[in-house]
C-alpha positions in Angstrom: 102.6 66.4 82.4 102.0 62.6 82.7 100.7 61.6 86.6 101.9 58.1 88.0 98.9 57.2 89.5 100.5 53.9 90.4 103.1 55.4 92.7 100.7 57.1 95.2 99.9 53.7 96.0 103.4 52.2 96.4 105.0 53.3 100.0 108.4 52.0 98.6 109.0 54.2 95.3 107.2 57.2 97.1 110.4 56.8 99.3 112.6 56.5 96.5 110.7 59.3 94.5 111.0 61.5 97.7 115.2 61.2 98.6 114.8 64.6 100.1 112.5 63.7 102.6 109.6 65.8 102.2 106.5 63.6 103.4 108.7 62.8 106.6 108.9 66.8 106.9 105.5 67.3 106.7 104.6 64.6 108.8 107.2 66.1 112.2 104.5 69.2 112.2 103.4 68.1 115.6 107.3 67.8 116.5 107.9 71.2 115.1 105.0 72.4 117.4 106.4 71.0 121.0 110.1 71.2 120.2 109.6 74.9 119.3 107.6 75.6 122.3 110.0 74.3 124.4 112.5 76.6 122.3 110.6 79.7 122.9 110.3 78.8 126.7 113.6 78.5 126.9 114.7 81.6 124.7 112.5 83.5 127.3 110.0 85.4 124.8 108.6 86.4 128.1 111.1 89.0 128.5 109.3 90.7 125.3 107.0 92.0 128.1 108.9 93.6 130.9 108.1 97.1 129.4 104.5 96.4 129.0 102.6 95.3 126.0 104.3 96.8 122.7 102.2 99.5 121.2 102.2 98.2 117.8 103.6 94.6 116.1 105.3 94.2 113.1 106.1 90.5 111.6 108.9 90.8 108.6 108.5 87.1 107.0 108.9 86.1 103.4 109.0 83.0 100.8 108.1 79.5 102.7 107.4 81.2 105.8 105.4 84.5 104.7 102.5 83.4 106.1 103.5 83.5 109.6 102.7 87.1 109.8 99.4 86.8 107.9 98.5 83.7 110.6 99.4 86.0 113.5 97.1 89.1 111.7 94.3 86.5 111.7 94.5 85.0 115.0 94.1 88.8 116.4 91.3 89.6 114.4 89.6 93.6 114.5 89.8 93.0 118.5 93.7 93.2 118.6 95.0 95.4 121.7 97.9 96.5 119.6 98.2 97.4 115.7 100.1 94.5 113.9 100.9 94.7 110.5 103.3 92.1 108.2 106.2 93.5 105.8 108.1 91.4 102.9 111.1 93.3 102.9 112.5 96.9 103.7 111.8 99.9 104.7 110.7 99.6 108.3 107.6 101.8 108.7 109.1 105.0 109.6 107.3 104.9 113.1 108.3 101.9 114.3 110.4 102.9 117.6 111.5 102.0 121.0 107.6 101.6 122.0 107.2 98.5 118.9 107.9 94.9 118.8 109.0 94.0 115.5 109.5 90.3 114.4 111.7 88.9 111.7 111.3 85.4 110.6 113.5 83.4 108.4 114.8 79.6 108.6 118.1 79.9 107.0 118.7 83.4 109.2 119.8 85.2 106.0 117.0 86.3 104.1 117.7 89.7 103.0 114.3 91.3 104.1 113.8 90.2 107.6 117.8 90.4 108.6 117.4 94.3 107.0 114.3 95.1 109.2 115.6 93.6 112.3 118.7 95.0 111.7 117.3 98.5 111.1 114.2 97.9 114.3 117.7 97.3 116.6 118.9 100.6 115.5 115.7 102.2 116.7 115.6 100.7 119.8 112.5 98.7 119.4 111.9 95.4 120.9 113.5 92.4 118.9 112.6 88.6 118.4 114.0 86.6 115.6 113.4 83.0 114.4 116.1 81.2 112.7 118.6 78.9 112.8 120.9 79.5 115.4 124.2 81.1 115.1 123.0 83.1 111.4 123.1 86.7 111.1 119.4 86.9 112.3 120.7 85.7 115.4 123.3 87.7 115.9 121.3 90.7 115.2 119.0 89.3 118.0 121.8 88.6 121.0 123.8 91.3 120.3 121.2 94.1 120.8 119.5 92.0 124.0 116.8 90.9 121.3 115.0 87.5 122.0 116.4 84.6 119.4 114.6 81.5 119.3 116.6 79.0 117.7 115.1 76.5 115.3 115.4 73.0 116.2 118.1 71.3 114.0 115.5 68.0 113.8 113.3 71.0 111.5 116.1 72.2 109.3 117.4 68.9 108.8 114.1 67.5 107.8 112.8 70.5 105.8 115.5 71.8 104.5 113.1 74.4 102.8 111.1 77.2 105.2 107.9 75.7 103.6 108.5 72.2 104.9 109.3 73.5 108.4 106.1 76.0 108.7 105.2 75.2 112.2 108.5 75.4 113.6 108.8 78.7 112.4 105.2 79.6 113.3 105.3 78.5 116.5 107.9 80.5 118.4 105.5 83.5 116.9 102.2 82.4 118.6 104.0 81.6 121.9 105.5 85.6 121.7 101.9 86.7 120.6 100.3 84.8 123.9 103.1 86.4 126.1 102.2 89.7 124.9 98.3 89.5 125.0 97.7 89.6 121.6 96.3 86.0 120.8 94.7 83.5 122.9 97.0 80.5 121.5 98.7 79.1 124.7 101.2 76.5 125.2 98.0 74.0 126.4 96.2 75.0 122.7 99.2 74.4 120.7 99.8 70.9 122.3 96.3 70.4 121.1 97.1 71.4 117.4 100.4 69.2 117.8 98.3 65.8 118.7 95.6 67.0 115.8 98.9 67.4 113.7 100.0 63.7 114.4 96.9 62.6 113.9 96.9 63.7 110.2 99.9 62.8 109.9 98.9 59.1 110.5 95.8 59.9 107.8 97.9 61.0 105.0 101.0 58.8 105.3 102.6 57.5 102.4 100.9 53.5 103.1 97.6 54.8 102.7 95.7 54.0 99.5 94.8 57.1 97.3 91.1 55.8 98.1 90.9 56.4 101.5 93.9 59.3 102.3 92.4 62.6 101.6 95.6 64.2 100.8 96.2 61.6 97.7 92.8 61.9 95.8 93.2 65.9 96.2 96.3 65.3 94.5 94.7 63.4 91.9 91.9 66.1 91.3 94.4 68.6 91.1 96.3 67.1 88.3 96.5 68.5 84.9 94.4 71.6 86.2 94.5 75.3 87.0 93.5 75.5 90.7 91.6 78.2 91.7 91.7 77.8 95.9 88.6 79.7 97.3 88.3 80.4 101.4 85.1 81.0 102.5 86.4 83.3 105.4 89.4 85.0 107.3 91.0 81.2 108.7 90.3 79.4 105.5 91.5 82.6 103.2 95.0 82.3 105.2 95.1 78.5 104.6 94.2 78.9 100.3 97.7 81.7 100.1 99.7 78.8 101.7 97.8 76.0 99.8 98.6 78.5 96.7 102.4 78.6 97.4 103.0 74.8 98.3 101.4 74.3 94.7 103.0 76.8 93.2 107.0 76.2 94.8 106.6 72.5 95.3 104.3 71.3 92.9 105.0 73.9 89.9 101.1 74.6 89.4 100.2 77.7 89.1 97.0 78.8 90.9 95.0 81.6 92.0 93.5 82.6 95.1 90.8 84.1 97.3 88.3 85.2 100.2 85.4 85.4 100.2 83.1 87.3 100.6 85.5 89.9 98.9 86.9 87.8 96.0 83.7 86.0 95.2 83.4 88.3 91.8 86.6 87.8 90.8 86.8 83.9 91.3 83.4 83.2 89.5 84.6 85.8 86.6 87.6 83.2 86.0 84.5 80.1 85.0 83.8 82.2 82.0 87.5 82.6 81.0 90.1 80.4 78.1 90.1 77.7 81.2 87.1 77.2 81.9 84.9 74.2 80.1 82.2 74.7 77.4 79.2 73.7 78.7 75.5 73.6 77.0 76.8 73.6 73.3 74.9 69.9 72.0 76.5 70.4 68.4 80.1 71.7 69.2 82.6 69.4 67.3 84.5 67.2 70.1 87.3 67.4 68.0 87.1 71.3 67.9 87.4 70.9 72.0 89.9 72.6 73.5 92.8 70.6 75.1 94.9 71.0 78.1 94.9 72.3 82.1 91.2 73.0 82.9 90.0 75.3 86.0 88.7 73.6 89.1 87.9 75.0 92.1 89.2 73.9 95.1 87.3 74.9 98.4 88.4 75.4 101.6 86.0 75.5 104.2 85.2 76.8 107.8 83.7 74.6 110.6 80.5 75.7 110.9 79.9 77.6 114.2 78.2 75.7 117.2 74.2 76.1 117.6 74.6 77.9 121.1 76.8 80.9 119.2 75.1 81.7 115.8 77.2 83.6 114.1 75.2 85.8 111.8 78.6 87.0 109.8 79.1 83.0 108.9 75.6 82.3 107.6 76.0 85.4 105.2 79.4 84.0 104.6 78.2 80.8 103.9 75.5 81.5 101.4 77.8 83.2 99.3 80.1 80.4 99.5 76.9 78.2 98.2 76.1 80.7 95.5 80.0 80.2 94.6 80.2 76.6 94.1 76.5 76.3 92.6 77.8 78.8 89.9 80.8 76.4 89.5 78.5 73.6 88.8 76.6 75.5 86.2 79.4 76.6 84.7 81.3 72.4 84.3 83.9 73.6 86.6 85.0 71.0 88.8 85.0 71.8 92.8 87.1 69.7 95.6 86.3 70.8 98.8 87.7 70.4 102.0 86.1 71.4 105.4 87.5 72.1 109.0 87.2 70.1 111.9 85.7 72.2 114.8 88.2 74.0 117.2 89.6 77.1 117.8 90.8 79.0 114.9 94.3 77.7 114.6 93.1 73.9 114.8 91.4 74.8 112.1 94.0 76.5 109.8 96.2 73.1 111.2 93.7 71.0 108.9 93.4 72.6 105.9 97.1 73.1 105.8 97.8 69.6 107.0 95.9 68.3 103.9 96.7 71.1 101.4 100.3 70.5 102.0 100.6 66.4 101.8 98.4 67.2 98.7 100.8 69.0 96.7 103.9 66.9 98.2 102.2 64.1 96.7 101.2 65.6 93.2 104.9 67.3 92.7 106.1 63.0 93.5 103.7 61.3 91.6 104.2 64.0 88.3 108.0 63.3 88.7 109.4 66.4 90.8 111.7 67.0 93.5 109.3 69.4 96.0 112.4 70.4 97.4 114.3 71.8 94.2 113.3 73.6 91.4 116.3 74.6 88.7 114.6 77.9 87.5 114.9 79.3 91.7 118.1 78.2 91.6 118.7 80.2 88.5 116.7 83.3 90.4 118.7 83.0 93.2 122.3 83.1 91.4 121.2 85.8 89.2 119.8 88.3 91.8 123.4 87.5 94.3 
């Protein structure tokens, strides 16, 4: 597929190539942040704890917003005071009871999966909160079993239309419930942090910015015309390359594959040997015997690297790995982008590689002549399977 480089660099037909609004979406991430805190305040997910911490957590989110219960599982870490554990669809676990919170999460408050498992956790008695739009099923499910419902803002479902687009409005309410409850340290003075870090990329990637000096642009332009392969070199940075992977897949059409390391190092570096990767070494192969089309390149995501007066042993054996990774991608004439953390606290840090990751993609699916919003072959899915 043919990139327009030219239009990254015009603010005007990015507008006219974007009618659905998508940059402006991405950009109201630090809005999503504060108007949904203010929404989960005011929903009182406070009352979630007037029987005590749950004994167990369970997240039902799907499609643009399935990684709200993988950024929860992260954030409480092998310390967590309760078990939490994320579904995709039914059955509830068969003991989740009156003793379990259980959170369903769906934009559009009709997604079959998490309106069946909140449905189903109300008829067990077990603690409800829901995040929707208000006045859907979800909702309903929510008030009328004296579940929590936090609404979500109308500014976020007007401007993202899809889940994906309005990630930290959806996220949000669920790290405010998760603070309540004691099981994350992500309190309403952190997340006005990650808001202002929000804006502030939000101002680095806009639309005005030459391709030469916004990140977000020349990863788009790397990315072109390849097969990404997005690599984290821990837990914050593997939760940040399964989004990256689905806003290139849903928005920008590119398939890609994913990872952690240290677990997935084998099977990443197995993929530079494979029909995508390039041909290295060969001094008398015939360049017109080369083969043509999407390439592998490895796109990187890395951690902030942890402060001199707390070592952390686990991130220097992380890290070498992550060396060994790329310098076998070199070897191999595999491309590598790479993109690295600020320091902060865990979810600043998953704020930055999304922020970028997701203005990335935006900007490829634009400049290679897509709607991000709209694909015909979902549409397609979604009327056959009705």
């Amino acid at each position: 597929m043919a990139l327009d480089e030219q239009l990254l660099d015009d603010p005007d037909a990015l507008a006219q190539a974007d009618p659905s609004g998508s940059l402006r979406a991405l950009a109201s991430a630090g809005a999503q942040v504060r108007a949904a805190v203010r929404a989960a305040e005011e929903a009182g997910v406070d009352r979630l704890t007037r029987d005590g911490r749950p004994r167990a957590v369970v997240v039902a989110s799907l499609g643009g917003s399935a990684v709200v219960g993988d950024v929860l599982t992260m954030l409480a870490g092998s310390g967590s005071p309760v078990q939490v554990s994320v579904r995709r669809g039914m059955p509830l676990p068969g003991w989740v009871g009156p003793l379990d919170l259980v959170v369903a999460v769906s934009m559009s408050g009709r997604a079959p999966g998490p309106l069946g498992l909140a449905a189903e956790a109300a008829r067990r008695g077990a603690r409800l909160l829901t995040v929707g739009t208000a006045g859907s099923p979800l909702a309903e499910v929510a008030i009328r079993t004296n579940g929590v419902h936090v609404p979500v803002a109308p500014a976020a479902t007007t401007a993202g239309r899809a889940s994906r687009m309005a990630l930290w409005a959806l996220l949000t309410p669920v790290l405010t419930a998760g603070h309540a409850i004691g099981l994350t340290d992500v309190s309403p003075t952190l997340l006005a942090r990650v808001a202002d870090r929000l804006d502030e990329h939000a101002t680095t990637f806009r639309p005005s910015s030459d391709a030469f000096v916004n990140p977000a642009k020349s990863l788009a332009l790397d990315l072109a015309d390849c097969v990404p392969v997005v690599l984290g070199d821990g837990d914050v940075t593997g939760v940040a390359a399964s989004r990256a992977v689905a806003m290139l897949a849903r928005t920008a059409r590119v398939p890609a594959m994913r990872g952690a390391l240290p677990d997935d190092a084998g099977d990443v570096v197995a993929t530079f040997g494979g029909p995508f990767a390039a041909r290295p070494g060969d001094l008398f192969a015939d360049p017109f015997d080369a083969p043509t089309g999407p390439r592998l390149r490895l796109l990187f995501l890395r951690d902030a690297e942890p402060s001199v007066e707390r070592p952390d042993g686990a991130w220097l054996e992380t890290s070498r790995t992550a060396d060994a990774v790329r310098i076998t991608a070199e070897e191999a004439g595999v491309k590598v982008s790479e993109a690295t953390a600020n320091p902060g606290h865990p979810i600043e840090r998953f704020a930055d590689l999304v922020a970028l990751t997701d203005f990335a993609s935006v900007y490829l699916a634009l400049a290679s002549g897509l709607d991000p919003l709209t694909s015909p072959h979902v549409a397609d899915l979604r009327d056959r399977t009705r």
